[in-house]
N, CA, C and O atoms as a Maestro MAE file, in Angstrom:
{
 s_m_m2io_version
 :::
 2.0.0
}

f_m_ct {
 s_m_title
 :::
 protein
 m_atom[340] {
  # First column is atom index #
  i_m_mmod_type
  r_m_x_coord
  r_m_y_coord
  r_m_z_coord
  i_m_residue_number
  s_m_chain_name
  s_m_pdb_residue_name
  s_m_pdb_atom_name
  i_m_atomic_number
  :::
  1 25 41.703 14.154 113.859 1 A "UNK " " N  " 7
  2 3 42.801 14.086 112.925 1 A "UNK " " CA " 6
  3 2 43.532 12.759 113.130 1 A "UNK " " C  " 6
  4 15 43.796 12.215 114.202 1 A "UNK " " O  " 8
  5 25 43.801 12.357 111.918 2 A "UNK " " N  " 7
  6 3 44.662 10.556 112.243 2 A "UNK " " CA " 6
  7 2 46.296 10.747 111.935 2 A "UNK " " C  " 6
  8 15 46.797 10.932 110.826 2 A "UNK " " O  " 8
  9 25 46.874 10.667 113.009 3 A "UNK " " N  " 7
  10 3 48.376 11.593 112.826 3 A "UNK " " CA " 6
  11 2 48.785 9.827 112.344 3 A "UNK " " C  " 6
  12 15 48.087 8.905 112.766 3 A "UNK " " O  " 8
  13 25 49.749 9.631 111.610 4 A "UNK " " N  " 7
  14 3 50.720 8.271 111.773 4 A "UNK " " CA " 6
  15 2 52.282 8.455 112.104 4 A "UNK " " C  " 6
  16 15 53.082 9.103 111.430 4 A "UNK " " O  " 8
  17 25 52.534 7.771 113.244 5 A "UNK " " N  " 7
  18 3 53.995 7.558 113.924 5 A "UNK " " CA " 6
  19 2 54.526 6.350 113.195 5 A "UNK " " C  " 6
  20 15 54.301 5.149 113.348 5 A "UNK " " O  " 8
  21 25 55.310 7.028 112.341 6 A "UNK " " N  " 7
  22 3 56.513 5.775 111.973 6 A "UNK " " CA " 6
  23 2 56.907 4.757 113.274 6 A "UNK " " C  " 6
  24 15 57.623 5.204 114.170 6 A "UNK " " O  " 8
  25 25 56.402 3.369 113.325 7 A "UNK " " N  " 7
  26 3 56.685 2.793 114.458 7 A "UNK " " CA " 6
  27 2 57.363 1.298 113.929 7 A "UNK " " C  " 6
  28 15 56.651 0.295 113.874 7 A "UNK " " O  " 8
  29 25 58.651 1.267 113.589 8 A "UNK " " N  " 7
  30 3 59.908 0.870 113.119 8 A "UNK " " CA " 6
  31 2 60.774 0.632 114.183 8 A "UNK " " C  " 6
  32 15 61.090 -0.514 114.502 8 A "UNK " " O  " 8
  33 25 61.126 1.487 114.678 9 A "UNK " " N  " 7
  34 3 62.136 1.453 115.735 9 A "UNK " " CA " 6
  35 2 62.477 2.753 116.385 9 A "UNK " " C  " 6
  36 15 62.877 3.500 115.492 9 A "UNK " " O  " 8
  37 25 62.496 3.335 117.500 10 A "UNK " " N  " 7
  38 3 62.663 4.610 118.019 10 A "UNK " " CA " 6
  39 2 61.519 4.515 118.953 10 A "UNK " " C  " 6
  40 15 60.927 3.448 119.111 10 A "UNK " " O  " 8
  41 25 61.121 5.825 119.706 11 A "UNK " " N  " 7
  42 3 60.288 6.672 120.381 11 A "UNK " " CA " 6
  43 2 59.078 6.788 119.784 11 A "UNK " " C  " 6
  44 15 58.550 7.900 119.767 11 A "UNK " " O  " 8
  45 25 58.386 5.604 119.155 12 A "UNK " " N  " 7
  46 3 57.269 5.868 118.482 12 A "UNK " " CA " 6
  47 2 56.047 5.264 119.458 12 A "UNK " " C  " 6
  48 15 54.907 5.348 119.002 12 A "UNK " " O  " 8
  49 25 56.252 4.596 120.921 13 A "UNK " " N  " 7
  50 3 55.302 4.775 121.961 13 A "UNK " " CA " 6
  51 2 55.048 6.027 122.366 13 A "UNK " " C  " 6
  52 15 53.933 6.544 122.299 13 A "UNK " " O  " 8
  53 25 55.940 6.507 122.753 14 A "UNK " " N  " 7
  54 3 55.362 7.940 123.204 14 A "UNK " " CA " 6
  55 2 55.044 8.828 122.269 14 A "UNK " " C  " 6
  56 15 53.992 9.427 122.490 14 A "UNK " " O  " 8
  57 25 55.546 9.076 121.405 15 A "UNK " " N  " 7
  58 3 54.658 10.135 120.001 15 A "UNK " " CA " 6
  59 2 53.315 9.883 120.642 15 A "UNK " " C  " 6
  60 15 52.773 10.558 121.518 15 A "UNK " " O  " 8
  61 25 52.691 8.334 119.801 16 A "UNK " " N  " 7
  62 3 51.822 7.904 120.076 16 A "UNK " " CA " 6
  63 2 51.035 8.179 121.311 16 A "UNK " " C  " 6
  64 15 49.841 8.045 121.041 16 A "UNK " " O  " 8
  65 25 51.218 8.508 122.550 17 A "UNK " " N  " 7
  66 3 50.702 9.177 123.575 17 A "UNK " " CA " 6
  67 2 50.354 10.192 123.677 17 A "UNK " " C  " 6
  68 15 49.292 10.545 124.188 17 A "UNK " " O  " 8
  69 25 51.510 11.132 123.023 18 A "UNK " " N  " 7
  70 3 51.074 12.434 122.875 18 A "UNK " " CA " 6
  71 2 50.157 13.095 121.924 18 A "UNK " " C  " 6
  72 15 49.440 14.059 122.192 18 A "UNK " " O  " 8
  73 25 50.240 12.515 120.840 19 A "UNK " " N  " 7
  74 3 49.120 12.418 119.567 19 A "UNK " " CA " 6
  75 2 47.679 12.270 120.381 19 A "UNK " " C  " 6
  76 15 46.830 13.160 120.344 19 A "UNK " " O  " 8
  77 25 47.500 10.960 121.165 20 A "UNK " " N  " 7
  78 3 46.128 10.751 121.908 20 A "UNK " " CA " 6
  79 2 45.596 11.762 122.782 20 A "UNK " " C  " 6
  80 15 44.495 12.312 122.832 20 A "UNK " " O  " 8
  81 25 46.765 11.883 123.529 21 A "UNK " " N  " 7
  82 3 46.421 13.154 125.023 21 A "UNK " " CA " 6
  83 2 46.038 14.110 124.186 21 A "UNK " " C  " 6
  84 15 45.110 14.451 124.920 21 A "UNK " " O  " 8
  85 25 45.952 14.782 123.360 22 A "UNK " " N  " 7
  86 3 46.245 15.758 122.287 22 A "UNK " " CA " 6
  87 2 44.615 15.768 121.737 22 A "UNK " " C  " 6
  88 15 43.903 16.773 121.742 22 A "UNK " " O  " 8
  89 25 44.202 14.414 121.266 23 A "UNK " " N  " 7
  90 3 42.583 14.395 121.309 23 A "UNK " " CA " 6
  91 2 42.444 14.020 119.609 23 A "UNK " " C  " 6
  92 15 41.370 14.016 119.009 23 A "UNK " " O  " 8
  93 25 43.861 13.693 118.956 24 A "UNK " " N  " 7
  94 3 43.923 13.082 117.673 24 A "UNK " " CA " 6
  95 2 44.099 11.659 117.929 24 A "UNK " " C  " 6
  96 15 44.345 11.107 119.002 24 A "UNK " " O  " 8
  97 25 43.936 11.165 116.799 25 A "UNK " " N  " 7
  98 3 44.681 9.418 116.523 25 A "UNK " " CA " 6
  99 2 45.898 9.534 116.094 25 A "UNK " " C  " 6
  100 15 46.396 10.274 115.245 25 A "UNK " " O  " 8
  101 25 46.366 8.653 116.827 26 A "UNK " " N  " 7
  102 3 47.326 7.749 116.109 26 A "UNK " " CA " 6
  103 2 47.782 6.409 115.810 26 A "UNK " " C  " 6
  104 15 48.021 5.538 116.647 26 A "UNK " " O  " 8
  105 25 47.893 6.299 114.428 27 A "UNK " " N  " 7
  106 3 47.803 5.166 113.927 27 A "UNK " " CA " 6
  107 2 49.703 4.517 113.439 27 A "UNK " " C  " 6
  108 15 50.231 5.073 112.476 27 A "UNK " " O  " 8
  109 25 50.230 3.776 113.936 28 A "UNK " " N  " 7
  110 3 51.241 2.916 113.977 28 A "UNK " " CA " 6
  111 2 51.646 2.293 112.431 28 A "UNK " " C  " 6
  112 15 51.381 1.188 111.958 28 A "UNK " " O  " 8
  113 25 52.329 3.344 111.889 29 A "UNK " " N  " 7
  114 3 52.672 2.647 110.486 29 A "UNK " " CA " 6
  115 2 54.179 1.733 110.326 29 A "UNK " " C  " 6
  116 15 55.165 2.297 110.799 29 A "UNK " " O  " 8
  117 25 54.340 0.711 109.849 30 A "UNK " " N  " 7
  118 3 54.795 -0.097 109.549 30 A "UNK " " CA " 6
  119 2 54.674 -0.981 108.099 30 A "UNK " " C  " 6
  120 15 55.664 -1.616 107.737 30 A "UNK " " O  " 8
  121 25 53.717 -0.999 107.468 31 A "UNK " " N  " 7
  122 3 53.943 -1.648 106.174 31 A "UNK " " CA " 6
  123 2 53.345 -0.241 105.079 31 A "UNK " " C  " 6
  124 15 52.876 0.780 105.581 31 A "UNK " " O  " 8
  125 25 53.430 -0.372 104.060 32 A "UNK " " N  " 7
  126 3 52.956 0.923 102.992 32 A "UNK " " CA " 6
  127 2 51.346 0.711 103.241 32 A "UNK " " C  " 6
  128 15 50.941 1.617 103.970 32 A "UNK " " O  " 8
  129 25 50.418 -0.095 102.911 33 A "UNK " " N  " 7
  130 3 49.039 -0.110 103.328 33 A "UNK " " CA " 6
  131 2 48.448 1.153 104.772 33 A "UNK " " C  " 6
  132 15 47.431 1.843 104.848 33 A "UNK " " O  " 8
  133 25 49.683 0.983 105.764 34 A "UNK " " N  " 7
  134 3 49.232 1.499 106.754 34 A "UNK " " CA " 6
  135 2 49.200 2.737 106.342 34 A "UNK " " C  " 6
  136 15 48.201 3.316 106.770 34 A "UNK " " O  " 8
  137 25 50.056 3.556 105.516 35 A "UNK " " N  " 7
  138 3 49.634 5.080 105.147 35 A "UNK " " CA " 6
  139 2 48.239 5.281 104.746 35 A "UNK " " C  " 6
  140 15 47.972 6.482 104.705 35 A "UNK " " O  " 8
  141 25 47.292 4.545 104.446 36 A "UNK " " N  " 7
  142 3 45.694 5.306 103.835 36 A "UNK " " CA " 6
  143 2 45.270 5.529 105.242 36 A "UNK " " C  " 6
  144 15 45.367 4.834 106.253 36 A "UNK " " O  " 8
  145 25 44.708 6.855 104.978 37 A "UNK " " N  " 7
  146 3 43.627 7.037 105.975 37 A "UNK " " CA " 6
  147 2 44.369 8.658 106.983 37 A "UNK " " C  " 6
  148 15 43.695 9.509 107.562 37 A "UNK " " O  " 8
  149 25 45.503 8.612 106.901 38 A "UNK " " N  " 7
  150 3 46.442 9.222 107.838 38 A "UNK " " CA " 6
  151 2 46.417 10.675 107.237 38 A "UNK " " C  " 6
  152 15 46.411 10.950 106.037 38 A "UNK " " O  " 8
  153 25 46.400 11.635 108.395 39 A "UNK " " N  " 7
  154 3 46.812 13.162 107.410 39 A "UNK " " CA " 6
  155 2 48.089 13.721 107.686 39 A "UNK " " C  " 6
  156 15 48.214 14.915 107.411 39 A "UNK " " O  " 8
  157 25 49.077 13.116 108.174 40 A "UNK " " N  " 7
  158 3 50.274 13.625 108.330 40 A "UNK " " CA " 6
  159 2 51.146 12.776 109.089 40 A "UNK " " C  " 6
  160 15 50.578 12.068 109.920 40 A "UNK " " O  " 8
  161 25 52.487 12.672 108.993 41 A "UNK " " N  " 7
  162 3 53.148 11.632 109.997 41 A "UNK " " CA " 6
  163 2 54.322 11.777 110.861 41 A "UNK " " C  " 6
  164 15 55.290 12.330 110.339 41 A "UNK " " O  " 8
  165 25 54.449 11.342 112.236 42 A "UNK " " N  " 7
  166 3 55.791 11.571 112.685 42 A "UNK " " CA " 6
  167 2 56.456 10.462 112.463 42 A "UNK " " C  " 6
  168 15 56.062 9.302 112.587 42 A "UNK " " O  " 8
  169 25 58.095 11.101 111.930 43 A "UNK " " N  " 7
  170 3 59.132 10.071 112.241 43 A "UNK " " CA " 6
  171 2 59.817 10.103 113.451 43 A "UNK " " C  " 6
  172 15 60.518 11.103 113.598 43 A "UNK " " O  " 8
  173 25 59.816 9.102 114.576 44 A "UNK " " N  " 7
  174 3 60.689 9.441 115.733 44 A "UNK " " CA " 6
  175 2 62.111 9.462 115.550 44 A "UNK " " C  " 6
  176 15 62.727 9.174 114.525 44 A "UNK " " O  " 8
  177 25 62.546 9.823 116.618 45 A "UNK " " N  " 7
  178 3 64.186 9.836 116.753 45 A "UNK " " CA " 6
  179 2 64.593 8.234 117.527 45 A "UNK " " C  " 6
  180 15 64.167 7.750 118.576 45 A "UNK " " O  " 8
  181 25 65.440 7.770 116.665 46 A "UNK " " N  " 7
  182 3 66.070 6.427 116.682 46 A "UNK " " CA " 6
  183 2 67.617 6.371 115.860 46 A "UNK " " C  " 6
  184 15 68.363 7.290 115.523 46 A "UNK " " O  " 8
  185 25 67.687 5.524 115.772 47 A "UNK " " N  " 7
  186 3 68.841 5.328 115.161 47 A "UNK " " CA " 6
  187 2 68.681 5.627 113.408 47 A "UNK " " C  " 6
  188 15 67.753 4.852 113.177 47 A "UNK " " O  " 8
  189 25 68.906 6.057 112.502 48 A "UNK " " N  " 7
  190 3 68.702 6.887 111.270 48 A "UNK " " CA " 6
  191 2 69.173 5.263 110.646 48 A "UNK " " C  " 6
  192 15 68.218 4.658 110.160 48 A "UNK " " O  " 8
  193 25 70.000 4.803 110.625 49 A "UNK " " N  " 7
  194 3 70.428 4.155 109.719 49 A "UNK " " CA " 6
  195 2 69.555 2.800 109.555 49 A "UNK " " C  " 6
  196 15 69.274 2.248 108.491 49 A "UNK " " O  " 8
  197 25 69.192 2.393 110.869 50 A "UNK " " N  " 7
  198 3 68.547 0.963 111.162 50 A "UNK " " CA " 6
  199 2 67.056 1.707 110.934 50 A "UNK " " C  " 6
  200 15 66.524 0.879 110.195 50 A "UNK " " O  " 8
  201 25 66.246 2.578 111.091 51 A "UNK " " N  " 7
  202 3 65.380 3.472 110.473 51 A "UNK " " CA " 6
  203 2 65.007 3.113 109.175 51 A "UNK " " C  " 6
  204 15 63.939 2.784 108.658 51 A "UNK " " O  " 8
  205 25 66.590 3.316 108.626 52 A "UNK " " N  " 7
  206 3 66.167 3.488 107.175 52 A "UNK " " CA " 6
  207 2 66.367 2.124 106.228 52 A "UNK " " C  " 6
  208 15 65.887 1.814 105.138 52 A "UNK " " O  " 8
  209 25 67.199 1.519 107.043 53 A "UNK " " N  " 7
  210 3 67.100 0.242 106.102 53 A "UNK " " CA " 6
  211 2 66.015 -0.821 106.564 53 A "UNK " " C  " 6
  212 15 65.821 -1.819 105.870 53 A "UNK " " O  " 8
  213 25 65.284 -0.596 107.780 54 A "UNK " " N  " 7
  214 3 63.887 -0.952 108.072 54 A "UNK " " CA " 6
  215 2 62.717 -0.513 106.957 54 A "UNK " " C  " 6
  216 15 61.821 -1.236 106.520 54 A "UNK " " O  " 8
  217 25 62.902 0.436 106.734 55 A "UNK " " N  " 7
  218 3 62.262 1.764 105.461 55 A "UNK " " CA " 6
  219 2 61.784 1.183 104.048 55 A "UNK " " C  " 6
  220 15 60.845 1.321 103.264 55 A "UNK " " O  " 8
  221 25 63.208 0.311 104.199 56 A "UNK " " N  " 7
  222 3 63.472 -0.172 102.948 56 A "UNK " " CA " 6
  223 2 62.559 -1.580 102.553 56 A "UNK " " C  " 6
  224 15 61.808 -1.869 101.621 56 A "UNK " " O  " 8
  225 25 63.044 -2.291 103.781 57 A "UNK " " N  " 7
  226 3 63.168 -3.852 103.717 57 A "UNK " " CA " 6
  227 2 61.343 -3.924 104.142 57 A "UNK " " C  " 6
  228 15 60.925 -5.051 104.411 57 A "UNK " " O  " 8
  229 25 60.726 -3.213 104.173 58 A "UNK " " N  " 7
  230 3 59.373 -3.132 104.248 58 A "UNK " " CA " 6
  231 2 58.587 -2.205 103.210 58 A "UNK " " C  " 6
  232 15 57.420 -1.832 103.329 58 A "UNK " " O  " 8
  233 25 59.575 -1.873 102.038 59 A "UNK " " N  " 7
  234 3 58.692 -0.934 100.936 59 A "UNK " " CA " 6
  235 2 58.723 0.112 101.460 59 A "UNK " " C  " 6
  236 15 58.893 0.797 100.452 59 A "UNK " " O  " 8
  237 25 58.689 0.898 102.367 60 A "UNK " " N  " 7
  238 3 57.956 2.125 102.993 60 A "UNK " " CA " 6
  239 2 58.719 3.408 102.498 60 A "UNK " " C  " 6
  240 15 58.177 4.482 102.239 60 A "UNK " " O  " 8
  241 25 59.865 3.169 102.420 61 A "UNK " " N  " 7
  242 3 60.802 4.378 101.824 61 A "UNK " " CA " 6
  243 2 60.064 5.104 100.389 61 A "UNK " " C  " 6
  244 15 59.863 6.318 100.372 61 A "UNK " " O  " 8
  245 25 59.760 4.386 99.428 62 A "UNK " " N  " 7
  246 3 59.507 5.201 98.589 62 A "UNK " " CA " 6
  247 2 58.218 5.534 98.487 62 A "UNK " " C  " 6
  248 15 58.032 6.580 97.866 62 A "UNK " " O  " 8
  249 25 57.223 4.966 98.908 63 A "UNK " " N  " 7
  250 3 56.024 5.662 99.338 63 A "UNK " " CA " 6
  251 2 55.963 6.838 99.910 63 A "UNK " " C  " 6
  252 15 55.723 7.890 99.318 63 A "UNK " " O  " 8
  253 25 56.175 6.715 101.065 64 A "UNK " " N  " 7
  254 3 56.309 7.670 102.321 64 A "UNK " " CA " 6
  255 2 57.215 9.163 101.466 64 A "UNK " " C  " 6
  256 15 56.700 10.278 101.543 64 A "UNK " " O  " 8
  257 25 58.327 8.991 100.833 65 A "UNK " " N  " 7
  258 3 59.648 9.861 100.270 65 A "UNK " " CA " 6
  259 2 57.884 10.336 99.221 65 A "UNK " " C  " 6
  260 15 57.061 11.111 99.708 65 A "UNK " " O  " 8
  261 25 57.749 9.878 98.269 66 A "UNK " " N  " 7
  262 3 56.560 10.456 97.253 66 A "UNK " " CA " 6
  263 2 55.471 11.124 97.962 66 A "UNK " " C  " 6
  264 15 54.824 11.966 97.340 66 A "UNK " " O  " 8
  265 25 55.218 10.900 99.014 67 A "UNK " " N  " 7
  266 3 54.010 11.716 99.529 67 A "UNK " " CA " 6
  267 2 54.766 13.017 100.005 67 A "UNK " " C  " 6
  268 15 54.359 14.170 99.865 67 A "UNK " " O  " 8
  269 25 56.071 12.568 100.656 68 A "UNK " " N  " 7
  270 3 56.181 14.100 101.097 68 A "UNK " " CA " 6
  271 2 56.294 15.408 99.931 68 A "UNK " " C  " 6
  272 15 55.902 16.561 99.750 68 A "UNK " " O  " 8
  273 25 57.178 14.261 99.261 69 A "UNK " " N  " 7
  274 3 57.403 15.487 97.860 69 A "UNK " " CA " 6
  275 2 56.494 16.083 97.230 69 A "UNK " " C  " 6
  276 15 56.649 17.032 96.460 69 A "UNK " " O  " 8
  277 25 54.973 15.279 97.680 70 A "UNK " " N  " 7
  278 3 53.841 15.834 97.656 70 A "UNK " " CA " 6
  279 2 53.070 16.722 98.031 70 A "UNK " " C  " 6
  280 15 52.012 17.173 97.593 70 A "UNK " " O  " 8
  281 25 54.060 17.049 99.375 71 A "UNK " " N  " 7
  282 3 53.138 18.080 100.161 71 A "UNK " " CA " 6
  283 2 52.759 17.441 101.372 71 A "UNK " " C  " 6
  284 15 52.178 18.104 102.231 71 A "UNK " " O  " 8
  285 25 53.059 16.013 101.586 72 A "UNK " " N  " 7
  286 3 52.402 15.506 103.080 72 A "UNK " " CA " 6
  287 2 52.623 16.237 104.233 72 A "UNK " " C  " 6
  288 15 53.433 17.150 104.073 72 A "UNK " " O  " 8
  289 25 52.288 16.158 105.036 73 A "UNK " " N  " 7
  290 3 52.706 16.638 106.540 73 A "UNK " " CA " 6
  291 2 53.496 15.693 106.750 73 A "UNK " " C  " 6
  292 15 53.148 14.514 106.674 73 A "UNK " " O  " 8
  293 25 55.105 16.224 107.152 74 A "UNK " " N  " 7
  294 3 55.612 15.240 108.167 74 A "UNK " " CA " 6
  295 2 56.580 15.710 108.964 74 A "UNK " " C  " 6
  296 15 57.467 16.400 108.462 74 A "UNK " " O  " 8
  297 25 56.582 15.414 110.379 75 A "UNK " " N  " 7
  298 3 57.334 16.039 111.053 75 A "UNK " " CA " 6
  299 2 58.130 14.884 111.589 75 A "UNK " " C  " 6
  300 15 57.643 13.775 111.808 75 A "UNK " " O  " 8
  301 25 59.669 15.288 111.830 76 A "UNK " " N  " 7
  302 3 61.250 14.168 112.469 76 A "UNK " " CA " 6
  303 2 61.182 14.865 113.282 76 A "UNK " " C  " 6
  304 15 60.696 15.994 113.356 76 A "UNK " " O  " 8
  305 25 62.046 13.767 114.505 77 A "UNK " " N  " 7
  306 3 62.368 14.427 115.447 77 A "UNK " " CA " 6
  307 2 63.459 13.623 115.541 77 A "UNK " " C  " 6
  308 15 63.477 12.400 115.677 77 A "UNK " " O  " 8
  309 25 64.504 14.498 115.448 78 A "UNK " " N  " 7
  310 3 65.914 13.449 115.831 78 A "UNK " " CA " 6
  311 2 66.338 12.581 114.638 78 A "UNK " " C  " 6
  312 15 66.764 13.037 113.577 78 A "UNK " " O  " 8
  313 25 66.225 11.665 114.840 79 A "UNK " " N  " 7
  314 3 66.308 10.698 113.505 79 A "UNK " " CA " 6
  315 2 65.602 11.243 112.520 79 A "UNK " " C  " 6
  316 15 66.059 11.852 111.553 79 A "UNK " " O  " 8
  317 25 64.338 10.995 112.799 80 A "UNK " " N  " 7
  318 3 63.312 11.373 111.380 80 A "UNK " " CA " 6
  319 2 63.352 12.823 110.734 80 A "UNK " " C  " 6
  320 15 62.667 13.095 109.749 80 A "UNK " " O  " 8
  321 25 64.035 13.561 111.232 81 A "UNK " " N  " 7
  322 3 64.543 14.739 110.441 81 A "UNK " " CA " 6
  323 2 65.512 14.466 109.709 81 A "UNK " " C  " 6
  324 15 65.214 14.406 108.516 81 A "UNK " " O  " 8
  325 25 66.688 14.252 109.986 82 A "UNK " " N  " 7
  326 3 67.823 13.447 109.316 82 A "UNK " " CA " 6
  327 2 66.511 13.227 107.961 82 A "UNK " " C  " 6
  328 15 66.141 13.817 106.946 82 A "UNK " " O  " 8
  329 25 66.241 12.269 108.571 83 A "UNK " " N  " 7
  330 3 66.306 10.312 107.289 83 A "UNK " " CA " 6
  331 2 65.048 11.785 105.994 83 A "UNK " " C  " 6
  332 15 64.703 11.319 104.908 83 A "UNK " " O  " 8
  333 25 64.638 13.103 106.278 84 A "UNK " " N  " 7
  334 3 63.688 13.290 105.359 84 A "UNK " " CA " 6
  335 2 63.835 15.007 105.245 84 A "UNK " " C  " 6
  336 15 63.004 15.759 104.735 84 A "UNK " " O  " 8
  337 25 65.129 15.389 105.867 85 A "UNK " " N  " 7
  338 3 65.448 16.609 106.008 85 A "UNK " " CA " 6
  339 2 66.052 17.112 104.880 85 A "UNK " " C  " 6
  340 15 66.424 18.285 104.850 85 A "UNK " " O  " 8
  :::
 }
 m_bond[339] {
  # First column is bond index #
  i_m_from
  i_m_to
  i_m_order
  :::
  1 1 2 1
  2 2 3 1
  3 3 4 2
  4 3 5 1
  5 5 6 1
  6 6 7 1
  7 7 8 2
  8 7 9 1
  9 9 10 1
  10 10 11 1
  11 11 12 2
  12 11 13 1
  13 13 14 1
  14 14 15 1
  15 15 16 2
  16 15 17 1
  17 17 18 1
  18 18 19 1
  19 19 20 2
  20 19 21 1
  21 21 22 1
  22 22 23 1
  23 23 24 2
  24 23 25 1
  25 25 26 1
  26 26 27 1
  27 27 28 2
  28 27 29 1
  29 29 30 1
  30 30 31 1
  31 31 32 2
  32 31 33 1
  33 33 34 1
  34 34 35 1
  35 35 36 2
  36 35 37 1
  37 37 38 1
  38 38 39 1
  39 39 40 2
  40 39 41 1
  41 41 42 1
  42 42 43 1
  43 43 44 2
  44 43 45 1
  45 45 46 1
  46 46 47 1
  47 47 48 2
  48 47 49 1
  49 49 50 1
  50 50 51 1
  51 51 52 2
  52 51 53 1
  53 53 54 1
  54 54 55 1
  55 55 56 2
  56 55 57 1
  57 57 58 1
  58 58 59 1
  59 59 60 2
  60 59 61 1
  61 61 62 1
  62 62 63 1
  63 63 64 2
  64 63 65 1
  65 65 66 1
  66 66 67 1
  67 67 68 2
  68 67 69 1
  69 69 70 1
  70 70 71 1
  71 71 72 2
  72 71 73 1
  73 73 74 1
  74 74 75 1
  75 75 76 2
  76 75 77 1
  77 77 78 1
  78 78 79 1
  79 79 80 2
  80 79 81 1
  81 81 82 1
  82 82 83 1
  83 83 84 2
  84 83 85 1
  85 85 86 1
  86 86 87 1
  87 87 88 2
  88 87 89 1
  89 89 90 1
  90 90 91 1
  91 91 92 2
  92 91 93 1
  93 93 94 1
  94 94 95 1
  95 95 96 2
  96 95 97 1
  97 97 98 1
  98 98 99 1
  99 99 100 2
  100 99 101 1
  101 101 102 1
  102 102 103 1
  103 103 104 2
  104 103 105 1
  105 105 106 1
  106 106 107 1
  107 107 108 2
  108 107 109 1
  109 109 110 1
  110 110 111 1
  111 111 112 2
  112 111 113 1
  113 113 114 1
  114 114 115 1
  115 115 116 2
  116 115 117 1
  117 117 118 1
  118 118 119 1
  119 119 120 2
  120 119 121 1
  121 121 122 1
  122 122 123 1
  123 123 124 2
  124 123 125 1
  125 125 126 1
  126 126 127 1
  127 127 128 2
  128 127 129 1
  129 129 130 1
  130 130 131 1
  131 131 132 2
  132 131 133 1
  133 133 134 1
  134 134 135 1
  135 135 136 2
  136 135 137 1
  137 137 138 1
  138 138 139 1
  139 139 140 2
  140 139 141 1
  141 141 142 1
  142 142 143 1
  143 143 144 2
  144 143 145 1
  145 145 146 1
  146 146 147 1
  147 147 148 2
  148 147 149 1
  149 149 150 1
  150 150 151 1
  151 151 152 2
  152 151 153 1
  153 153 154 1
  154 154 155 1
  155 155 156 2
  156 155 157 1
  157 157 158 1
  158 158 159 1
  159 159 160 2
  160 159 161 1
  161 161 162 1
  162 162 163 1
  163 163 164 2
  164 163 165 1
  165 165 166 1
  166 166 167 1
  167 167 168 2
  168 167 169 1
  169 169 170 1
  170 170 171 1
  171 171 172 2
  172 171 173 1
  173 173 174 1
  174 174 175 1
  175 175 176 2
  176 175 177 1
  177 177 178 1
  178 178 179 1
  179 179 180 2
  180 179 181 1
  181 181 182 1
  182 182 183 1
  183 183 184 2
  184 183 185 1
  185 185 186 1
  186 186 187 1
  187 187 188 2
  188 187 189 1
  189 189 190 1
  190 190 191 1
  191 191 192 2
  192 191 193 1
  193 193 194 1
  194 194 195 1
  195 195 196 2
  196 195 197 1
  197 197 198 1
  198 198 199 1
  199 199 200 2
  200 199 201 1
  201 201 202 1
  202 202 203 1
  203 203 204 2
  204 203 205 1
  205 205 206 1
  206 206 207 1
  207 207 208 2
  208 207 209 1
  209 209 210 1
  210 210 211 1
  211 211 212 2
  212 211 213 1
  213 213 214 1
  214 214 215 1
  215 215 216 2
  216 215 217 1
  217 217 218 1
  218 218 219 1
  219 219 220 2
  220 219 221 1
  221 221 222 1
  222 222 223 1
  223 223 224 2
  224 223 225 1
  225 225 226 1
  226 226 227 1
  227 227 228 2
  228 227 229 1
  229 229 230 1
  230 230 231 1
  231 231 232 2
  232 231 233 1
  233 233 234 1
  234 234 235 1
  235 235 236 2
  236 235 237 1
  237 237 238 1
  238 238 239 1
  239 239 240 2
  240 239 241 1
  241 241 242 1
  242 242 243 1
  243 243 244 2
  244 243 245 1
  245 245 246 1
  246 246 247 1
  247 247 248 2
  248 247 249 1
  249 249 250 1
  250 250 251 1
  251 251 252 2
  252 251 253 1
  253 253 254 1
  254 254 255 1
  255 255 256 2
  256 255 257 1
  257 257 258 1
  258 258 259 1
  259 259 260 2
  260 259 261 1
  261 261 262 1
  262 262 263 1
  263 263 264 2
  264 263 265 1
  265 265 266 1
  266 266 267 1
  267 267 268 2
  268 267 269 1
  269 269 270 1
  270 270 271 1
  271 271 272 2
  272 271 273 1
  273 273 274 1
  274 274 275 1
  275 275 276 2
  276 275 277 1
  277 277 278 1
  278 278 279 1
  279 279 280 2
  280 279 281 1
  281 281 282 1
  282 282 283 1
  283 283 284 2
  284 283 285 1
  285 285 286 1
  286 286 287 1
  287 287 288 2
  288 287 289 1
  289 289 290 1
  290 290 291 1
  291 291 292 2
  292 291 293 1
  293 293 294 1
  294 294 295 1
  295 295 296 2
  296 295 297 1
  297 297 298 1
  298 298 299 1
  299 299 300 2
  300 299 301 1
  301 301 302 1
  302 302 303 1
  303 303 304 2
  304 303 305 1
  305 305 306 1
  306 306 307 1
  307 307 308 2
  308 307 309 1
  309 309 310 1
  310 310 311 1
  311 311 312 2
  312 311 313 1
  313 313 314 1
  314 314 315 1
  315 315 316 2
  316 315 317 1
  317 317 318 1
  318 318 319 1
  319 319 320 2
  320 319 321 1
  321 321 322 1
  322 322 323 1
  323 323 324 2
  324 323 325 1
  325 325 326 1
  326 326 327 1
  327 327 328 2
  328 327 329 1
  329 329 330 1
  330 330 331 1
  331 331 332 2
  332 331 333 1
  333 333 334 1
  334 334 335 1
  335 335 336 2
  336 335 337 1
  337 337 338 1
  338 338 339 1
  339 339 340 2
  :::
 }
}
């Protein structure tokens, strides 16, 4: 399974660890391109606001916002619940 960790700013090294130990991928999203391929994504817990205007200033907000409304998998933790809760 190819999990993707919002990796912006926050706790998105360790997601990323645990995703592996776990015996899935994880793949490090940062620009909208990086969503193909992925079946679900964590947002870490960070700061929500610098999160989200990172979100922005890289396209990713409204991509990411359309898939969920889609049905994506995505799980927050901390921040990333907030920014999609």
């Amino acid at each position: 399974m190819n999990i993707g960790i919002l990796a912006l700013q926050g706790a998105f090294i360790e997601h990323s660890r645990v995703i592996e130990n776990l015996g899935s991928k994880a793949k490090e999203i940062r620009l909208p391109e990086d969503l193909k391929g992925i079946e679900g994504i964590i947002i870490p817990g960070g700061e929500s606001t610098t999160i989200l205007k990172l979100m922005h200033g890289y396209e990713l907000f409204q991509p990411l916002k359309e898939m969920v409304q889609n049905g994506f998998p995505v799980w927050g933790t901390c921040a990333g619940m907030i920014l999609f809760g």
